[in-house]
N, C-alpha and C positions, 0 to 999 in steps of 0.2 A: 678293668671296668668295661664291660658290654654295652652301647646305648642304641637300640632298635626302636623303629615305630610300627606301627599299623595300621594303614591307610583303608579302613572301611567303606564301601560306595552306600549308597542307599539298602540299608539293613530291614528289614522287615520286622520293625517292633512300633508295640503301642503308641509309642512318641512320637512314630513316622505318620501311622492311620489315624491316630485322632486329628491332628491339626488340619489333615487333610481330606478328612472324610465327606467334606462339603467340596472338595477342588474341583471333580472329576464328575459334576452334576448328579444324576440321581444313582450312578453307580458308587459312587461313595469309594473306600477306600478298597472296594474289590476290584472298581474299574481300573485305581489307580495300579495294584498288583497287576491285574492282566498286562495292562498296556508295559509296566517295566520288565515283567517275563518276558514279554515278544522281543524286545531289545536289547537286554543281556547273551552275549555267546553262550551261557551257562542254560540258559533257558529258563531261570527263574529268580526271584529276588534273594537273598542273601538272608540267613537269621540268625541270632545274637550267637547260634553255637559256632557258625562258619567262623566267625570274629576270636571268640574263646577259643577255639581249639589253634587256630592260627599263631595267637598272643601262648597258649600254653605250651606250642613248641619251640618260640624263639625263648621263652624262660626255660626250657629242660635241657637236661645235658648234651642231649642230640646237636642242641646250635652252643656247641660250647667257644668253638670256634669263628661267632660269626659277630660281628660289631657291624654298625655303619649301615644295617640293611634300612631299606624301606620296602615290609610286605605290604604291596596292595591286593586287597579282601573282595573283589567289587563283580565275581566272576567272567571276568574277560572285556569288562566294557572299556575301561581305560585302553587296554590295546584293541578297540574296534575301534576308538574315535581317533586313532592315529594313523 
């Protein structure tokens, strides 16, 4: 038995930009993008496939080997705030 998780950061879907599309004043959810681009190592927000292709490799045979992992998905910002 294999049991992995997958620690996504702030993903760039619908769910994220509607609720937020008022946060970030009259920029809306674009301003809210820019400003998480500038602060990700990766240089930009994360999106539902970064997440899928992530989760589709610890289920194929490649991690056949691997139990106990936790991949974080978040491009680089967990190890910048450390």
């Amino acid at each position: 038995v294999r049991a992995n998780c997958v620690l996504p950061g702030l993903i760039n879907t619908p769910m994220i930009q509607q609720p937020l599309k008022y946060a970030y004043g009259s920029g809306g959810a674009e301003e809210m993008i820019r400003r998480r681009n500038e602060v990700v190592p990766m240089g930009k927000m994360g999106d539902c496939w970064d997440v899928a292709y992530a989760s589709l490799f610890l289920a194929s045979e490649e991690a056949k080997y691997i139990t106990g992992a936790m991949l974080v998905v978040d491009g680089g910002l967990t190890c910048k705030c450390s």
